[in-house]
N, C-alpha and C positions, 0 to 999 in steps of 0.2 A: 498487638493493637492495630485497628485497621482502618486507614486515611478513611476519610466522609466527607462532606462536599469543598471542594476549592475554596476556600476563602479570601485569598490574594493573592495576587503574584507580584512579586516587586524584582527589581533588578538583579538578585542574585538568588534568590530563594521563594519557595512556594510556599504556602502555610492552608491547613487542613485543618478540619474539624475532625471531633474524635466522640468514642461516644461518649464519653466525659466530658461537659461541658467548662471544668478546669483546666483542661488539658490540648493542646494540639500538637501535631505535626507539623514541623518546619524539613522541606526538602530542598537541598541544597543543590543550585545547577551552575553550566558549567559558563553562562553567560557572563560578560566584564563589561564592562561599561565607564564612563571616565568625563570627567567634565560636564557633571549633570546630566549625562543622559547622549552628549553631541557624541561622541567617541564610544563606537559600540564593536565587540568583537566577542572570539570564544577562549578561553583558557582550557585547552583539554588536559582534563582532569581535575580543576580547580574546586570542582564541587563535590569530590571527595576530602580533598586534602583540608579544607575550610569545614568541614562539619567534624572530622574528627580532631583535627586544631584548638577548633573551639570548646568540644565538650570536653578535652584534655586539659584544658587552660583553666576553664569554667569548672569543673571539679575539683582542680588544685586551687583555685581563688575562694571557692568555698572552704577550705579546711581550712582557711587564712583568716575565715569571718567575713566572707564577702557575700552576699546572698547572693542566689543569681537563677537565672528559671529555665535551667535544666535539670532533667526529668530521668531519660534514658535514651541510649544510641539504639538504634533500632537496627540500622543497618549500613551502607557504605555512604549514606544522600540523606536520610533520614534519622530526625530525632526528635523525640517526645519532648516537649518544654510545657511549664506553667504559660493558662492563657494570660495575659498581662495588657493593661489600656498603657502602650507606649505612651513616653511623655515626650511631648515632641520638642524637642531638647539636642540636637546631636552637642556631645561634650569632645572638646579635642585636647589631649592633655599632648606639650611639646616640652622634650627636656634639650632637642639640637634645634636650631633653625633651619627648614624647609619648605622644601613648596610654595604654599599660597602666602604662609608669612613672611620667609623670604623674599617673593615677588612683593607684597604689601608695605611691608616697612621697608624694602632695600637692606635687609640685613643679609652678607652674603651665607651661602647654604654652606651649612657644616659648625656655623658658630655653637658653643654650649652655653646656655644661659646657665647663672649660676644657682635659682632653684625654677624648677620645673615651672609651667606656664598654664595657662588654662583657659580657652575661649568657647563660647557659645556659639551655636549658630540654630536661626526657625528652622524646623524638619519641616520644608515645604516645597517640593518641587517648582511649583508653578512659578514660587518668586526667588528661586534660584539658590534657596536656603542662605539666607543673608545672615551675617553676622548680629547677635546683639548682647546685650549686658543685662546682668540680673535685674535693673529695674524696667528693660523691655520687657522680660517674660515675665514679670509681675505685673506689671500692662496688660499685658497681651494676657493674662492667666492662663498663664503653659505649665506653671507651678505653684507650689505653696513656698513661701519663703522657710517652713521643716523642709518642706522638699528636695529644695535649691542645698540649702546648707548639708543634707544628706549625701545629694550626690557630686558634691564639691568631694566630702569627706572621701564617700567610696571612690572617687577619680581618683585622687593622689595616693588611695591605700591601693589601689590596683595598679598604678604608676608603679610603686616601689616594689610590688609583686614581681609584675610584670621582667620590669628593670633588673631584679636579681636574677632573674630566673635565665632570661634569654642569655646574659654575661656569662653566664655556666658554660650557655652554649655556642660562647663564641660569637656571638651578634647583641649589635648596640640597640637599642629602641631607642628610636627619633623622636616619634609621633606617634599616637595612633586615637582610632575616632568608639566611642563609647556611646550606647543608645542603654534607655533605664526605662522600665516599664512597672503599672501599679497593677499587685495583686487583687481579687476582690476584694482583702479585709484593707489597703492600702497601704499596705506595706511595697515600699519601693526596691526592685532586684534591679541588679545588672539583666540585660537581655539581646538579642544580635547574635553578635557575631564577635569572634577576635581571631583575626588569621590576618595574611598578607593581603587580603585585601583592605583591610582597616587599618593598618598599625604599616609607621615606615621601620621596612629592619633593614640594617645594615652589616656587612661582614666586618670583624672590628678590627680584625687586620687587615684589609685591602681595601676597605672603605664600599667596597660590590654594591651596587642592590637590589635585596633580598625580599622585594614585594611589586605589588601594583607600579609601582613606578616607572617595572619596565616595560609595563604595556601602553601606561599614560604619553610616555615618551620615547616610542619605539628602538627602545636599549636591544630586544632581541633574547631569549632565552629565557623568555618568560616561565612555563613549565618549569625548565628545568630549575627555576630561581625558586618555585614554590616546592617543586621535590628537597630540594638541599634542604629549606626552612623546614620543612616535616621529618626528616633523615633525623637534624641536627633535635630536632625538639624529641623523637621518638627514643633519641639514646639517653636524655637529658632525664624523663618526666618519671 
């Protein structure tokens, strides 16, 4: 199948037209960026290890009953997905406390809440993608309240996916951030992305960490923290 005109580019990925107007290409690059956009650098290699992460992840969340709008891997950057009208929605499901919720509440980081958590925030650059609650995006008609309720469901069944899955591999899942997108008949899949740079992993014996985090807060061994996370998933999956 062969890319046709640029469609977008956004912070970590480019998306294409195909000659199936169902269908496009999402190519995965090696840019990282942090803090809305303020903190910008390169992860070499990143945009290998996030595309086949993801369609590895995303295939096994499908045989789970997760729907999701991947297609086929194309190549080491590139993968065929369903076109999908994102719901601009980003979902953040936390089963530790970190990062921004930590900093917000004054909860120190590392707590484990005792069942998993789940916040919203507006998919909008320009206003810093703020936090809101189901009766904002009903406001705001960002969803349908099936919609809402759908992708509550599919968060926590992808939570507990997720959750088992990495334990195998010897890393905790903290956090991680979930985008959902509608088919043309309106049926709502998972869509994005699920790799280290979306999802907080941690080593779950040394507490290490195994994503974005250590670029966000110049930890140092970045790479090498998203090689480990591919290594461990490729012996796992």
């Amino acid at each position: 199948m062969l890319k046709g005109e640029q469609l977008y580019e956004g912070k970590a990925k480019k998306v294409f037209k195909t000659d199936d107007p169902e269908l496009l290409i999402v190519s995965y690059k090696d840019d990282a960026t942090a803090f809305n956009g303020l903190k910008k650098g390169t992860i070499a290699g990143k945009g290998v290890i996030n595309n086949r992460m993801s369609n590895l992840l995303m295939q096994m969340l499908e045989k789970k009953g997760v729907p999701t709008h991947f297609v086929q891997e194309l190549d080491d950057r590139d993968t065929v997905v369903k076109r999908v009208t994102i719901v601009p929605l980003e979902v953040i499901v936390r089963n530790i406390a970190a990062g921004s919720f930590s900093k917000r509440y004054g909860v120190e980081e590392g707590v484990v809440f005792d069942t998993p958590t789940i916040e919203f925030s507006y998919k909008n650059d320009a206003l810093g993608d703020p936090l809101l609650n189901t009766y904002h995006a009903l406001a705001l008609k960002l969803a349908t309240p099936a919609e809402i309720d759908t992708i509550k469901a599919l968060s926590f069944k992808i939570n507990e996916a997720l959750k088992a899955f990495w334990a195998e591999c010897g890393v905790t899942l903290v956090d991680f951030k979930l985008e959902f997108g509608r088919l043309f008949d309106g049926t709502v899949v998972l869509a994005d992305e699920i790799s280290p740079d979306t999802c907080r992993l941690w080593d779950s014996a040394t507490g290490e960490k195994l994503d974005k985090d250590r670029f966000r807060r110049d930890l140092g061994g970045v790479e090498d923290a998203y090689e480990q996370v591919m290594s461990r998933l490729l012996s796992h999956i």
